[in-house]
mmCIF file as gemmi writes it, N, C-alpha and C atoms, coordinates in Angstrom:
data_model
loop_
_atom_site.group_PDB
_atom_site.id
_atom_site.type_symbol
_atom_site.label_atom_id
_atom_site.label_alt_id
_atom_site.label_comp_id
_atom_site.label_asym_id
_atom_site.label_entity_id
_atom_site.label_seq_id
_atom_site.pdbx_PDB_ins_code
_atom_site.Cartn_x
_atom_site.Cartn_y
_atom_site.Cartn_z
_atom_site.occupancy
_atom_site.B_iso_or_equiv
_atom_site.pdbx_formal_charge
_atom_site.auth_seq_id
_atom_site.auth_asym_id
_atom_site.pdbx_PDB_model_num
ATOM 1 N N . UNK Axp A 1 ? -5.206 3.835 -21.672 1 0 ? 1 A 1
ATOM 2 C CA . UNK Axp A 1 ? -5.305 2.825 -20.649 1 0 ? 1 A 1
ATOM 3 C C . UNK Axp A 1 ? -6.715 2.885 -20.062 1 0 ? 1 A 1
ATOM 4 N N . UNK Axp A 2 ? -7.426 1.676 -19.656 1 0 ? 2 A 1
ATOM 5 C CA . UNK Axp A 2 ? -8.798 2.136 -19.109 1 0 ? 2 A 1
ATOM 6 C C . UNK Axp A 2 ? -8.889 2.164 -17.625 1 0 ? 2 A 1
ATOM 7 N N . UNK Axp A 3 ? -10.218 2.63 -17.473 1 0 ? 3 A 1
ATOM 8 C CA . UNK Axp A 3 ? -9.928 3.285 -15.908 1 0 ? 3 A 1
ATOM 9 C C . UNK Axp A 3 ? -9.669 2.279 -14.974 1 0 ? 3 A 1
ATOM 10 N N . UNK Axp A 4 ? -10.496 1.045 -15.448 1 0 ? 4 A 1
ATOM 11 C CA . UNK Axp A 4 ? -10.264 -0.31 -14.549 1 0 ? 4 A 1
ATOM 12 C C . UNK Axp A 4 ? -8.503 -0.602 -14.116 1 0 ? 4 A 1
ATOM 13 N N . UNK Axp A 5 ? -7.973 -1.095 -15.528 1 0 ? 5 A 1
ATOM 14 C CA . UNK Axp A 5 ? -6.781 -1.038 -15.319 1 0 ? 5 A 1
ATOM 15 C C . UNK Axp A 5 ? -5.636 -0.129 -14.75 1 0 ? 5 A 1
ATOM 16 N N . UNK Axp A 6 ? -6.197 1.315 -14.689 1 0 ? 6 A 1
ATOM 17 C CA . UNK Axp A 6 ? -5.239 2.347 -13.991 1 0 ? 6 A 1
ATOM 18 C C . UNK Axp A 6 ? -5.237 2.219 -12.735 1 0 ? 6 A 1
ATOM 19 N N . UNK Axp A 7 ? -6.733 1.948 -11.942 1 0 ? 7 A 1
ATOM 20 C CA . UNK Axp A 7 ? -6.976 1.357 -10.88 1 0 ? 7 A 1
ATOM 21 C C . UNK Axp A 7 ? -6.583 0.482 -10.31 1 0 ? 7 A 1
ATOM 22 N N . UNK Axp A 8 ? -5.874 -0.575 -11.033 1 0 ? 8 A 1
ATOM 23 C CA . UNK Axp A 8 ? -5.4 -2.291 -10.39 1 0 ? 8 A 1
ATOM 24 C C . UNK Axp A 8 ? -4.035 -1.512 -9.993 1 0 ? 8 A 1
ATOM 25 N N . UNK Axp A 9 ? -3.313 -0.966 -11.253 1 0 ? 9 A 1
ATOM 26 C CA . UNK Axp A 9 ? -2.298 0.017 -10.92 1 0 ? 9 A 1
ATOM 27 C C . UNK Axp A 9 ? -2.054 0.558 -9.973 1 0 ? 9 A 1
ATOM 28 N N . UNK Axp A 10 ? -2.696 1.205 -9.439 1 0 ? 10 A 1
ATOM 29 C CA . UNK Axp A 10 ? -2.582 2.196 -8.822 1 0 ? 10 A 1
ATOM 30 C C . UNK Axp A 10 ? -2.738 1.475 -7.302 1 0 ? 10 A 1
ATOM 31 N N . UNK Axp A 11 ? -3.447 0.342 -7.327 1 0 ? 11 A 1
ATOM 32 C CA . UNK Axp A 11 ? -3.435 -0.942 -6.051 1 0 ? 11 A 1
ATOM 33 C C . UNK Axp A 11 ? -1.734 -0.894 -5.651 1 0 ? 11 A 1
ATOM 34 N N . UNK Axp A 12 ? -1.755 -0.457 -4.034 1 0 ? 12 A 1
ATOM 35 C CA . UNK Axp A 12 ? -0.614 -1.256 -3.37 1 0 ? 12 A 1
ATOM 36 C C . UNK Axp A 12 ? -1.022 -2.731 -3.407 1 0 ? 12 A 1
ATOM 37 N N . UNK Axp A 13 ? 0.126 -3.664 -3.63 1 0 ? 13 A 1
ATOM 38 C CA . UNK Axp A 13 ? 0.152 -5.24 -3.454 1 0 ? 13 A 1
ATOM 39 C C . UNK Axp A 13 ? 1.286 -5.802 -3.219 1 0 ? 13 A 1
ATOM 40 N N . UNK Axp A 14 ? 0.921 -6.986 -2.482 1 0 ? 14 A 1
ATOM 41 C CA . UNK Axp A 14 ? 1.988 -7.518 -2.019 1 0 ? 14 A 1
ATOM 42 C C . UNK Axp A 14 ? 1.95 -9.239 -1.498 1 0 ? 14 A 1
ATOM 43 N N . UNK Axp A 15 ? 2.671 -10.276 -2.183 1 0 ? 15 A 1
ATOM 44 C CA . UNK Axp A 15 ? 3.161 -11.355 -1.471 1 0 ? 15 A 1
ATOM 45 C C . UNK Axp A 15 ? 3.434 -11.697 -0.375 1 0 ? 15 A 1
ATOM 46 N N . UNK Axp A 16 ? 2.887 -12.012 0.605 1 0 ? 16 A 1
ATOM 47 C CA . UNK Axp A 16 ? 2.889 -11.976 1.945 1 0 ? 16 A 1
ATOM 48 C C . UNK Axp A 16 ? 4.371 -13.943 2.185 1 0 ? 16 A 1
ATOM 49 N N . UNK Axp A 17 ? 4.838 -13.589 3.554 1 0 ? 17 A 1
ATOM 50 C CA . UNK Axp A 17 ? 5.729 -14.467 4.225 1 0 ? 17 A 1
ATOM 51 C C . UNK Axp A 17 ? 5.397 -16.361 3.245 1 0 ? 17 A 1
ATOM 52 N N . UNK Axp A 18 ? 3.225 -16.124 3.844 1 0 ? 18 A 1
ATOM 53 C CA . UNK Axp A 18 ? 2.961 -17.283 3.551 1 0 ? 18 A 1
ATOM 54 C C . UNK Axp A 18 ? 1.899 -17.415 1.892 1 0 ? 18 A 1
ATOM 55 N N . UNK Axp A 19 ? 2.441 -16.931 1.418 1 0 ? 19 A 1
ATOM 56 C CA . UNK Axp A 19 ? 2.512 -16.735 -0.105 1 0 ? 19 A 1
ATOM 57 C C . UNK Axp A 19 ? 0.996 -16.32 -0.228 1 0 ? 19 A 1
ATOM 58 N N . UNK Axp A 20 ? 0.352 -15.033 0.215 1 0 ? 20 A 1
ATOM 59 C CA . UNK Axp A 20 ? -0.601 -14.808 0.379 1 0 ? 20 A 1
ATOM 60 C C . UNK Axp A 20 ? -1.088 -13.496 -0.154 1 0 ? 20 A 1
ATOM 61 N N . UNK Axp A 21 ? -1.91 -12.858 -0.95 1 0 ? 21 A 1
ATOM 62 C CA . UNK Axp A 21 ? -1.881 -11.598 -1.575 1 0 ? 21 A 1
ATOM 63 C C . UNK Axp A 21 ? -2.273 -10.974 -0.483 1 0 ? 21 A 1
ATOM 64 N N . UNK Axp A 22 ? -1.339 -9.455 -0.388 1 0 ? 22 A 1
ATOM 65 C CA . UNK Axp A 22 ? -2.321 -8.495 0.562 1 0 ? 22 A 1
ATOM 66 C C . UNK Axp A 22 ? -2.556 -7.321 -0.409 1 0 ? 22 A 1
ATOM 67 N N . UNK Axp A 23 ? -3.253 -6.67 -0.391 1 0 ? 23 A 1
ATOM 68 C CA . UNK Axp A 23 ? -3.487 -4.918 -0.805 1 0 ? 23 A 1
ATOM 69 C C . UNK Axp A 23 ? -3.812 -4.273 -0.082 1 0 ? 23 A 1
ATOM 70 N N . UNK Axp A 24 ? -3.515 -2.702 -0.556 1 0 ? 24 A 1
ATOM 71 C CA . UNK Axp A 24 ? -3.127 -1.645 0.2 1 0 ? 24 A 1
ATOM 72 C C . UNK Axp A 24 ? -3.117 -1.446 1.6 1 0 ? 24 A 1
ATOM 73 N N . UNK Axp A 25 ? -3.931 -1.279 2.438 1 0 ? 25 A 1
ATOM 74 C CA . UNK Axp A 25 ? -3.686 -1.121 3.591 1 0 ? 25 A 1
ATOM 75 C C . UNK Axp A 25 ? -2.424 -2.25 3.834 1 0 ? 25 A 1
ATOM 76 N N . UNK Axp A 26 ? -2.785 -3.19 3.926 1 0 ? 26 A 1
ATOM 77 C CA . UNK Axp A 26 ? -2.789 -4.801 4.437 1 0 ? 26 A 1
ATOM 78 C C . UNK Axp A 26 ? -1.218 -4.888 3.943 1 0 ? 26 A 1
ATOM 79 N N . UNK Axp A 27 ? -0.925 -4.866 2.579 1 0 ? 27 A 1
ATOM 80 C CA . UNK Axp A 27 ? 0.392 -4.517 2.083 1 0 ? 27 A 1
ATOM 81 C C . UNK Axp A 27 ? 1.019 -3.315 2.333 1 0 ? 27 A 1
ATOM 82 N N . UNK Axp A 28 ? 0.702 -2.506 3.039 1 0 ? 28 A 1
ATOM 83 C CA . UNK Axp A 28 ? 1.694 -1.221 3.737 1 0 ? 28 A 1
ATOM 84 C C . UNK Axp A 28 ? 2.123 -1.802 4.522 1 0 ? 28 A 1
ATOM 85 N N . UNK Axp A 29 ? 1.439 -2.497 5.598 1 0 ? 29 A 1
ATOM 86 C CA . UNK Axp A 29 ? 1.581 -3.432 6.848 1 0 ? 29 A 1
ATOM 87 C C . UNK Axp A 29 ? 2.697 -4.289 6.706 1 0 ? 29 A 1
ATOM 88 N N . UNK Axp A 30 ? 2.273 -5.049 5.738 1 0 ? 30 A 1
ATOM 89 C CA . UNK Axp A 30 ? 3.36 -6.156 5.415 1 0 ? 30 A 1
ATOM 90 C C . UNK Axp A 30 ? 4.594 -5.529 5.011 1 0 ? 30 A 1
ATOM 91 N N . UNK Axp A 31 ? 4.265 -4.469 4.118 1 0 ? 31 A 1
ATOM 92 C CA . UNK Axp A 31 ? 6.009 -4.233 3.364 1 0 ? 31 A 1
ATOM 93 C C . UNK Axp A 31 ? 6.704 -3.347 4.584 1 0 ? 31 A 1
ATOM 94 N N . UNK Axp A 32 ? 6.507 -2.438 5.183 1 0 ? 32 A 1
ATOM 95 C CA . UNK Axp A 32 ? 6.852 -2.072 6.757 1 0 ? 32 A 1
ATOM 96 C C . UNK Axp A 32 ? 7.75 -2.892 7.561 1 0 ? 32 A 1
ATOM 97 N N . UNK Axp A 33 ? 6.406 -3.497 7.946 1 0 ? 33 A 1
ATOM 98 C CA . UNK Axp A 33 ? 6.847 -5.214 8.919 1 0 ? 33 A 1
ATOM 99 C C . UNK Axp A 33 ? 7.905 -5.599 8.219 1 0 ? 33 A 1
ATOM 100 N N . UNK Axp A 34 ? 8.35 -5.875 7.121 1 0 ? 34 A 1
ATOM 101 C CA . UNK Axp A 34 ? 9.788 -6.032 6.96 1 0 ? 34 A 1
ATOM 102 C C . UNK Axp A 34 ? 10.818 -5.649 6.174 1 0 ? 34 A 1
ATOM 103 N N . UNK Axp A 35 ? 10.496 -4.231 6.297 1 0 ? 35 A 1
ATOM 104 C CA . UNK Axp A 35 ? 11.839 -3.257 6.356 1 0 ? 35 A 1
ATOM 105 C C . UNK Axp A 35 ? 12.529 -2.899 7.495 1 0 ? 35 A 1
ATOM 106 N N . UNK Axp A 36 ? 14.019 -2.867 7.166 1 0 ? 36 A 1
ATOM 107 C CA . UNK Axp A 36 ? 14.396 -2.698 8.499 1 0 ? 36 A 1
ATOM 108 C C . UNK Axp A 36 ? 14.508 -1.314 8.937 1 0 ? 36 A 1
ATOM 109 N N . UNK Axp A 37 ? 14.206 -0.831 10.448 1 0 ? 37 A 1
ATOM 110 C CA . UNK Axp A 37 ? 14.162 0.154 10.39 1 0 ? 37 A 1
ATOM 111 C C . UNK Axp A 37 ? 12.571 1.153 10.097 1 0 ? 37 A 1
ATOM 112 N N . UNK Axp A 38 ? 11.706 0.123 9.636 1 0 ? 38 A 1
ATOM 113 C CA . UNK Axp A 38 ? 10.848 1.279 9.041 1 0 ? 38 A 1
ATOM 114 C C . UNK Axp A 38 ? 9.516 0.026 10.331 1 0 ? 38 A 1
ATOM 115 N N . UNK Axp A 39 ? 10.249 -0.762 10.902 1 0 ? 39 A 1
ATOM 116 C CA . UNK Axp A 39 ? 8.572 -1.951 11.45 1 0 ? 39 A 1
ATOM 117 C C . UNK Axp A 39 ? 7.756 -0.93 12.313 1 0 ? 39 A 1
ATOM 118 N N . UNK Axp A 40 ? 7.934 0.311 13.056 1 0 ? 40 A 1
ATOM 119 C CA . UNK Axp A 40 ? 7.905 1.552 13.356 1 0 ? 40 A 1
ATOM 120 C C . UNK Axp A 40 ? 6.157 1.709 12.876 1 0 ? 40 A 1
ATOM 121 N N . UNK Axp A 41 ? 6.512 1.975 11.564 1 0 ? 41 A 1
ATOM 122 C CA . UNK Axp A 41 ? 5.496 2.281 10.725 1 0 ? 41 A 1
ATOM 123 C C . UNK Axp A 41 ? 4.359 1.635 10.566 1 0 ? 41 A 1
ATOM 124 N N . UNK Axp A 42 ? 4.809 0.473 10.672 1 0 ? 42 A 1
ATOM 125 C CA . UNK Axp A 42 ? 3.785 -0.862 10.292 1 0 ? 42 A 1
ATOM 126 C C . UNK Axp A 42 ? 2.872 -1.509 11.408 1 0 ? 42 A 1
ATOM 127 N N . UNK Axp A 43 ? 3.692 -1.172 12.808 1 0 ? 43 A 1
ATOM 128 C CA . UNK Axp A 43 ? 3.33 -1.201 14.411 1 0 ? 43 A 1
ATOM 129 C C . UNK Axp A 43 ? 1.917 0.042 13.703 1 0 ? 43 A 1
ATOM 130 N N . UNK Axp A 44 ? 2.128 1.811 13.953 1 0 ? 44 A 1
ATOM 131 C CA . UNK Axp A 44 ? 0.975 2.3 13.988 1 0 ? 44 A 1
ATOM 132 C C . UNK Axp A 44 ? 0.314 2.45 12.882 1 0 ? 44 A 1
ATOM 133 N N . UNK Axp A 45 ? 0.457 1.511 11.644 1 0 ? 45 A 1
ATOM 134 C CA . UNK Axp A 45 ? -0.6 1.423 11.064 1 0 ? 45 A 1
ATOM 135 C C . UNK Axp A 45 ? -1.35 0.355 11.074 1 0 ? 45 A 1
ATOM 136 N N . UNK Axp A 46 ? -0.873 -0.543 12.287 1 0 ? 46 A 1
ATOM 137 C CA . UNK Axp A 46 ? -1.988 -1.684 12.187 1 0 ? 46 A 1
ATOM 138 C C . UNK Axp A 46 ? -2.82 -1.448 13.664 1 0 ? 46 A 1
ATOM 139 N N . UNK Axp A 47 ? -2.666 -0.512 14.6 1 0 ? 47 A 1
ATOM 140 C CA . UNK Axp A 47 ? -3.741 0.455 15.071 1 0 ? 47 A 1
ATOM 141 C C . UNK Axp A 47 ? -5.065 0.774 14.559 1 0 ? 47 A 1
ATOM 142 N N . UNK Axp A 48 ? -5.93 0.008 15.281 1 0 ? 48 A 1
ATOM 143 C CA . UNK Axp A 48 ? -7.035 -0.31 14.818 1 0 ? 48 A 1
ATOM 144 C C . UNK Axp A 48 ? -8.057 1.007 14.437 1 0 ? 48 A 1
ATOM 145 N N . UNK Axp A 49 ? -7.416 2.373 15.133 1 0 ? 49 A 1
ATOM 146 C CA . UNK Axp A 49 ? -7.706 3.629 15.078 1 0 ? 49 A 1
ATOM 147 C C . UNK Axp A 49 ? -7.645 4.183 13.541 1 0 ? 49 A 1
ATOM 148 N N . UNK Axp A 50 ? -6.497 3.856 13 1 0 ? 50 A 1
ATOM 149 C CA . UNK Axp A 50 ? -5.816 4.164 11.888 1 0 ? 50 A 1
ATOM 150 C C . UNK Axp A 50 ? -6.237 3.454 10.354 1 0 ? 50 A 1
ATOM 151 N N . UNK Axp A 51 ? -6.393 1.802 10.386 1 0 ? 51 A 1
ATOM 152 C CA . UNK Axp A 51 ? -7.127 0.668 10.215 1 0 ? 51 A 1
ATOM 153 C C . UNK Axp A 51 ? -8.284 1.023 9.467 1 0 ? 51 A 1
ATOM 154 N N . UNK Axp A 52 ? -8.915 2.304 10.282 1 0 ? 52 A 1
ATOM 155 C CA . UNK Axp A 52 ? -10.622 2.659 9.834 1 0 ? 52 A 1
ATOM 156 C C . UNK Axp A 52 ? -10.939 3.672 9.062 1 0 ? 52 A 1
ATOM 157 N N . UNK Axp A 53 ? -9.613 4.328 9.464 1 0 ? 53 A 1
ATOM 158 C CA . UNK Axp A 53 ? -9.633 5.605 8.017 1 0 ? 53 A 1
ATOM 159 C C . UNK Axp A 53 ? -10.213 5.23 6.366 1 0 ? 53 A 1
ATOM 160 N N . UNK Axp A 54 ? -11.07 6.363 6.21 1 0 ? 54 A 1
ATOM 161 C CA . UNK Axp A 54 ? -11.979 6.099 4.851 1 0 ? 54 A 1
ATOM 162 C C . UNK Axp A 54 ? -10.781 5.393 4.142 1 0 ? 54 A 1
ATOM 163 N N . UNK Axp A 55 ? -11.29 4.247 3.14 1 0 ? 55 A 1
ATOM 164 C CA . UNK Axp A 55 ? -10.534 4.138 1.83 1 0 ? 55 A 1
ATOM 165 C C . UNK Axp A 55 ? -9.785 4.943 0.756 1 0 ? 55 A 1
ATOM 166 N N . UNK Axp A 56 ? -10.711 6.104 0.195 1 0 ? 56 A 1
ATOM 167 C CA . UNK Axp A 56 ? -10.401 7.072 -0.003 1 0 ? 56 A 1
ATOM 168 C C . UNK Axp A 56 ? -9.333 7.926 -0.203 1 0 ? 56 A 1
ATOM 169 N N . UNK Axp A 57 ? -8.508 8.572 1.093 1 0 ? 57 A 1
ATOM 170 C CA . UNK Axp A 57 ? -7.27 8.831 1.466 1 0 ? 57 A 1
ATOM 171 C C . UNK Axp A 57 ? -6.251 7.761 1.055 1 0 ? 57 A 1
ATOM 172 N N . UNK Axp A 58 ? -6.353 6.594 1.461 1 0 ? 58 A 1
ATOM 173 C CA . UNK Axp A 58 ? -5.648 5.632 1.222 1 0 ? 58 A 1
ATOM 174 C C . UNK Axp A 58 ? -5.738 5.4 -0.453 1 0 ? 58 A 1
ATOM 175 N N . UNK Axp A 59 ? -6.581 5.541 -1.106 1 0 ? 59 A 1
ATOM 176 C CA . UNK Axp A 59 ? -6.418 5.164 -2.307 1 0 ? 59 A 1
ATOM 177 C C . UNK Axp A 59 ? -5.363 6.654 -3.132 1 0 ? 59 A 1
ATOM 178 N N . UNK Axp A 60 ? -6.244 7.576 -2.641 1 0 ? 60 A 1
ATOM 179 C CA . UNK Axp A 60 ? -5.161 8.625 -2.866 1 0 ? 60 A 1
ATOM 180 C C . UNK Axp A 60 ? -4.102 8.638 -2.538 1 0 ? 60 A 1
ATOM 181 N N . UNK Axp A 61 ? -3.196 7.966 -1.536 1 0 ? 61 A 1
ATOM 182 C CA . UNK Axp A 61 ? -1.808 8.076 -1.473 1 0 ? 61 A 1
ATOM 183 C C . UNK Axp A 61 ? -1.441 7.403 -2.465 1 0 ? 61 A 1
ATOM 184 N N . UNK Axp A 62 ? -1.91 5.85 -2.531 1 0 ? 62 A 1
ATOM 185 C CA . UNK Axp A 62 ? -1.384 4.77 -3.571 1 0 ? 62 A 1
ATOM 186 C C . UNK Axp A 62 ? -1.355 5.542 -5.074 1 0 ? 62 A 1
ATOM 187 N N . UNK Axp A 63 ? -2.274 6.353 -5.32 1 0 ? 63 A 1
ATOM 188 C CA . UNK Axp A 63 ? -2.345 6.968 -6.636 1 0 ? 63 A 1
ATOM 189 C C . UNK Axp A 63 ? -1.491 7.926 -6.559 1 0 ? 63 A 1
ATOM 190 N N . UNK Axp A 64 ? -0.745 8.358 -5.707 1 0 ? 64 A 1
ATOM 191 C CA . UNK Axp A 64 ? 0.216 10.009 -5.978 1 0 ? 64 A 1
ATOM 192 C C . UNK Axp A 64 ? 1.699 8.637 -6.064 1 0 ? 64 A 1
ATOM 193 N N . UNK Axp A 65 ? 1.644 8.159 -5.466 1 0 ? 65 A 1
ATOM 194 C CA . UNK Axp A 65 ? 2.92 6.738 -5.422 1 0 ? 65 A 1
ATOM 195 C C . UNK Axp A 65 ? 3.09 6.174 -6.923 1 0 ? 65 A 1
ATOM 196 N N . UNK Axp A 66 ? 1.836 5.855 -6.965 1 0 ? 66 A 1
ATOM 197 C CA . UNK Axp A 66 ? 1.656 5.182 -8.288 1 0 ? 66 A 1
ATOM 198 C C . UNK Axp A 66 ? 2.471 6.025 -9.482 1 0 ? 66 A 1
ATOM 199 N N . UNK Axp A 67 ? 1.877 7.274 -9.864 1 0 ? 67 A 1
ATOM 200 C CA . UNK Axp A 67 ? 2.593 8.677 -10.54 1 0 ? 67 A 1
ATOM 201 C C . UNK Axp A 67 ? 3.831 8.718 -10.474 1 0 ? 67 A 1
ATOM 202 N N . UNK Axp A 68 ? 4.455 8.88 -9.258 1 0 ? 68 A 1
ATOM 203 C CA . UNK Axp A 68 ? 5.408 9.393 -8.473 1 0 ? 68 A 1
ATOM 204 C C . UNK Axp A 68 ? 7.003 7.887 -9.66 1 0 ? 68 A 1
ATOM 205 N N . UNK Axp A 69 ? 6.243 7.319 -9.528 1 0 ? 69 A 1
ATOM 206 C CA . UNK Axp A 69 ? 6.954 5.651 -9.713 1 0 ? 69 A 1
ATOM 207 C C . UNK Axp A 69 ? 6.892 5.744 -10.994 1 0 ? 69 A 1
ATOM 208 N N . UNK Axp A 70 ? 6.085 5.999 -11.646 1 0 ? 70 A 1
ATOM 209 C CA . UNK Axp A 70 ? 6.209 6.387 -13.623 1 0 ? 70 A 1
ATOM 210 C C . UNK Axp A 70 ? 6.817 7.465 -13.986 1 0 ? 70 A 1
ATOM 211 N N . UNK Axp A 71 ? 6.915 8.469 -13.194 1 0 ? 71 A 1
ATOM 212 C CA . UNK Axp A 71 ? 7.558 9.412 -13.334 1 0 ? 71 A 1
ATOM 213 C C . UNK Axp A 71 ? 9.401 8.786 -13.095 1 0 ? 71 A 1
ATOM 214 N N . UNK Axp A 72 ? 9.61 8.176 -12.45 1 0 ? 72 A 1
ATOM 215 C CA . UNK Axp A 72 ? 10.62 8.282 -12.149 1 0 ? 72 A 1
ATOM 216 C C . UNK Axp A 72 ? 11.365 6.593 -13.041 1 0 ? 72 A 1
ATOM 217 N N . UNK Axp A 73 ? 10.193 6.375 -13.696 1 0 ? 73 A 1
ATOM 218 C CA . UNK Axp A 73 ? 10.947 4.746 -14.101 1 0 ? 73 A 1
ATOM 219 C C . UNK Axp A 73 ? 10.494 3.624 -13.618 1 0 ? 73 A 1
ATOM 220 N N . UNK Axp A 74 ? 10.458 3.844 -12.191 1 0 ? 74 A 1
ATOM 221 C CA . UNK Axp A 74 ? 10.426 2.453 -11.159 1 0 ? 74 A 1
ATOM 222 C C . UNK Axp A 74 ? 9.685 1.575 -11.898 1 0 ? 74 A 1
């Protein structure tokens, strides 16, 4: 697989209400915001504190998720 493509992979994404792409951050937000039970989550990650955290970290979670989800099928 090439690295480009492991990368798109490894992108959180998401269809937004008004048929709108979000990624990662932006789609944590969204998929949160409407789970029930979890909007909690989606409240302090759209904390503008939180918001600014390097990319980085964030790309690293999406990539242990990403794994985590082939490993298991999803």
């Amino acid at each position: 697989m090439s690295d480009n493509l492991a990368q798109k992979r490894e992108q959180l994404y998401v269809i937004d209400e008004q048929g709108a792409p979000q990624v990662d951050m932006d789609a944590f937000i969204t998929i949160q915001g409407n789970s029930p039970g979890e909007t909690w989550q989606s409240r302090l990650a759209s904390l503008s504190l939180l918001r600014s955290l390097p990319g980085k970290s964030y790309r690293l979670f999406n990539r242990e998720l990403y794994r985590r989800n082939r490993v298991l099928n999803h």
